[in-house]
C-alpha positions as CSV (number, residue, x, y, z in Angstrom):
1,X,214.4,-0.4,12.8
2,X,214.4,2.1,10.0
3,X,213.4,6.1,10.6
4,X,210.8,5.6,8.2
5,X,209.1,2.3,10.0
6,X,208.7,4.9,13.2
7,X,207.3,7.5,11.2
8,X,205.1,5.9,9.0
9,X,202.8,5.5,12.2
10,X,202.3,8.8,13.2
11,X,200.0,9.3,10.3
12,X,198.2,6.4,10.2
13,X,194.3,7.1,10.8
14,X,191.7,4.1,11.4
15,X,188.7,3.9,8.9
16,X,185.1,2.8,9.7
17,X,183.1,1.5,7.6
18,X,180.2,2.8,6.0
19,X,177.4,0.2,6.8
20,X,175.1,1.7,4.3
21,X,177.2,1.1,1.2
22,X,179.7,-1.1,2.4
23,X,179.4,-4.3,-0.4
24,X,180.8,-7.3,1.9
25,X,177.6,-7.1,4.2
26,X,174.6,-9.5,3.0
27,X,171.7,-6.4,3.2
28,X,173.9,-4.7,0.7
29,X,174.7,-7.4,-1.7
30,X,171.0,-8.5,-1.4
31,X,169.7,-4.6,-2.5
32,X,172.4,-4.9,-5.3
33,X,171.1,-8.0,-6.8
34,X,167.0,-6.6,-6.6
35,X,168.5,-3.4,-8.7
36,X,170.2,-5.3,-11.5
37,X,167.1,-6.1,-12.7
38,X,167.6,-8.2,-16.5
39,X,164.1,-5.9,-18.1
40,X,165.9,-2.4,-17.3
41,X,168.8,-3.5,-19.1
42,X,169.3,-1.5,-22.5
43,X,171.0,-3.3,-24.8
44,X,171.4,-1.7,-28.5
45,X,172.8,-5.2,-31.1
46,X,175.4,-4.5,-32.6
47,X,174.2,-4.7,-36.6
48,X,176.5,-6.6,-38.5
49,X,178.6,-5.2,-41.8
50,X,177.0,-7.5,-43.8
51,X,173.3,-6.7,-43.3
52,X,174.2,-3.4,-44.0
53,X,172.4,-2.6,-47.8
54,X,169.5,-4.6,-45.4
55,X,168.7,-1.6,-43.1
56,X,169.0,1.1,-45.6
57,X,167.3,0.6,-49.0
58,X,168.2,4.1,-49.8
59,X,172.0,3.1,-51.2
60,X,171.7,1.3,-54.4
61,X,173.6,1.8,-57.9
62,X,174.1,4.1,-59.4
63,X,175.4,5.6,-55.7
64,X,175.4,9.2,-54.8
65,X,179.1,9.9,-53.3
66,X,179.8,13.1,-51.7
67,X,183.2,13.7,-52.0
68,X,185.6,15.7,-49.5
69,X,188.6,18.0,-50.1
70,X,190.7,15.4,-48.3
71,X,189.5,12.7,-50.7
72,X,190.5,15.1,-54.0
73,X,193.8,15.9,-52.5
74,X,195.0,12.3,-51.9
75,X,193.5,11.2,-55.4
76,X,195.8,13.9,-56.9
77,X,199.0,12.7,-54.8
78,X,198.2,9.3,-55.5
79,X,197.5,10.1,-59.5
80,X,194.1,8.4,-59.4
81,X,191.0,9.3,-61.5
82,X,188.3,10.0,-58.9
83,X,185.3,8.9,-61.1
84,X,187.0,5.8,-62.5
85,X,188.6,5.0,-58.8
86,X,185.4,4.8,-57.3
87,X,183.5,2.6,-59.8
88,X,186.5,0.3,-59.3
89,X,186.0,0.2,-56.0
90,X,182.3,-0.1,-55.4
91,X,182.1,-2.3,-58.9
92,X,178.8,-0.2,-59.7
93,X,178.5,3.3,-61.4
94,X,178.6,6.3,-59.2
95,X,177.6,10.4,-59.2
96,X,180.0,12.0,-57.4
97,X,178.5,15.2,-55.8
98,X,180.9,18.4,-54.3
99,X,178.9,20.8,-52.3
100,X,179.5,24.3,-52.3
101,X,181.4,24.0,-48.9
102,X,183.6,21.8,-50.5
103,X,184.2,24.1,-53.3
104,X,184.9,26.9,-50.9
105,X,187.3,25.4,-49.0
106,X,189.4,24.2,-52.3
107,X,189.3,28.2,-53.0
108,X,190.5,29.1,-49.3
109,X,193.2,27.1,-50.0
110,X,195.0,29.1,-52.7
111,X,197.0,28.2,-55.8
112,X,198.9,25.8,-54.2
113,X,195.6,23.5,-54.6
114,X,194.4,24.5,-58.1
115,X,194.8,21.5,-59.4
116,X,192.6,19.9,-57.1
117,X,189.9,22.8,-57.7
118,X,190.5,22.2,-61.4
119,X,189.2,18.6,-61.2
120,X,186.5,19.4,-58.7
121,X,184.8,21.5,-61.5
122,X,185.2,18.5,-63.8
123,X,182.0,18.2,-65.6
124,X,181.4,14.8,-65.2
125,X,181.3,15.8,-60.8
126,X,177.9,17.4,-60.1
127,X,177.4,20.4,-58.1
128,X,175.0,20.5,-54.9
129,X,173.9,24.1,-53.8
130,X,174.3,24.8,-49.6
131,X,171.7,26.8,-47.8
132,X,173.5,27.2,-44.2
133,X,175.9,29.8,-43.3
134,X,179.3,29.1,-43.1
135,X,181.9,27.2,-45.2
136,X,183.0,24.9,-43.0
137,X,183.0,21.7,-45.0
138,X,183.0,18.8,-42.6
139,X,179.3,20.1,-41.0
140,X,178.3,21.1,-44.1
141,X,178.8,17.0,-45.5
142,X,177.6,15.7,-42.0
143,X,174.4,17.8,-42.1
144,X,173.8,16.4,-45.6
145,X,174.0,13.0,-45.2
146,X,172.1,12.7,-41.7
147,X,169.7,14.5,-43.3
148,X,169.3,12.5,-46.5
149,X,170.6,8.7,-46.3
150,X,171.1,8.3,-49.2
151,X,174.8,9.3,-49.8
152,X,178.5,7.8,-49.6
153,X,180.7,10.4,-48.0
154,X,184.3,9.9,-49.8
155,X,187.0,11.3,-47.1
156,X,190.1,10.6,-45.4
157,X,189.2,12.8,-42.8
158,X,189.8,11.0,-39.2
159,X,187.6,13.1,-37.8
160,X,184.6,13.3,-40.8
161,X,185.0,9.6,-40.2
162,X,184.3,9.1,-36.9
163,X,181.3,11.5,-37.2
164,X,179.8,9.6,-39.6
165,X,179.8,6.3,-38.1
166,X,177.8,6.9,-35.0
167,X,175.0,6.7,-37.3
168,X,174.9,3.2,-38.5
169,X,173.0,3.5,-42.0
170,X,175.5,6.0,-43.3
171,X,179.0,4.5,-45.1
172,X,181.7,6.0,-46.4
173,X,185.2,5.0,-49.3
174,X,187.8,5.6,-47.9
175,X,191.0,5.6,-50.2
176,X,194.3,3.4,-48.5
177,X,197.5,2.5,-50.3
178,X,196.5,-1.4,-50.7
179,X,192.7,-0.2,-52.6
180,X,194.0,2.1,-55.0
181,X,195.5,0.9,-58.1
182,X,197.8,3.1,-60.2
């Protein structure tokens, strides 16, 4: 026999059980099943995809689109026209909106982004004024659209994204390599 096997018993401790919350013992599995009572039960359905312009009457043509700084970046890598890209892809005509957040943040970014704060002051992209403190763009948009549900939030934003979708009524375009045609 091995060291270890004559060890190994020194520190070997019995257990008793607990016989108020032990689960093998009928009076316990009996006050389980009285608790899992089927009315308590909360159960949120799941709302399907499809029924979406169902639940929120607010989103109809021509669609308000608030656009992020992401969204502008990656249409200027990918040499995509943001007003023409997004009636492509939702096949209706659209008002893209910038907030002032937005704005800001395209300035804090110096002239290495000019270009993109060049085509957010395109005319045909309307303006919307912010009255919170702050430039911090991703609240700012968030804030917005919870408020008002009305609005497609453009972004590539991981984060923006996931923010946005706890709330089932809001959408958002998202732009991928296979949607965007050059």
């Amino acid at each position: 026999m091995g060291k270890a096997k004559k060890t190994r018993k020194f520190g070997l401790v019995k257990r008793t059980l607990n016989t108020k919350k032990d689960q093998r013992l009928k009076k316990n599995q009996e006050n389980i099943k009285t608790k899992e009572d089927p009315e308590l039960t909360r159960n949120i359905p799941q709302v399907s995809s499809a029924l979406f312009f169902q639940y929120n009457q607010a989103i109809k043509p021509p669609y308000q689109v608030l656009i992020d700084t992401n969204f502008i970046n990656f249409s200027i890598q990918k040499k995509v026209d943001i007003v023409r890209g997004m009636m492509d892809c939702l096949l209706a005509k659209c008002n893209p909106l910038i907030t002032d957040c937005v704005m800001a943040e395209l300035e804090k970014l110096g002239p290495k982004y000019r270009i993109a704060l060049k085509l957010a002051r395109d005319p045909r992209i309307k303006r919307l004024s912010c009255s919170h403190k702050g430039t911090y763009a991703d609240d700012c948009l968030v804030h917005r659209v919870l408020q008002h549900k009305c609005y497609i939030v453009a972004t590539n934003d991981a984060g923006l994204k996931q923010r946005i979708r706890k709330n089932p009524w809001n959408s958002f375009d998202e732009r991928r390599r296979s949607r965007i045609r050059h």
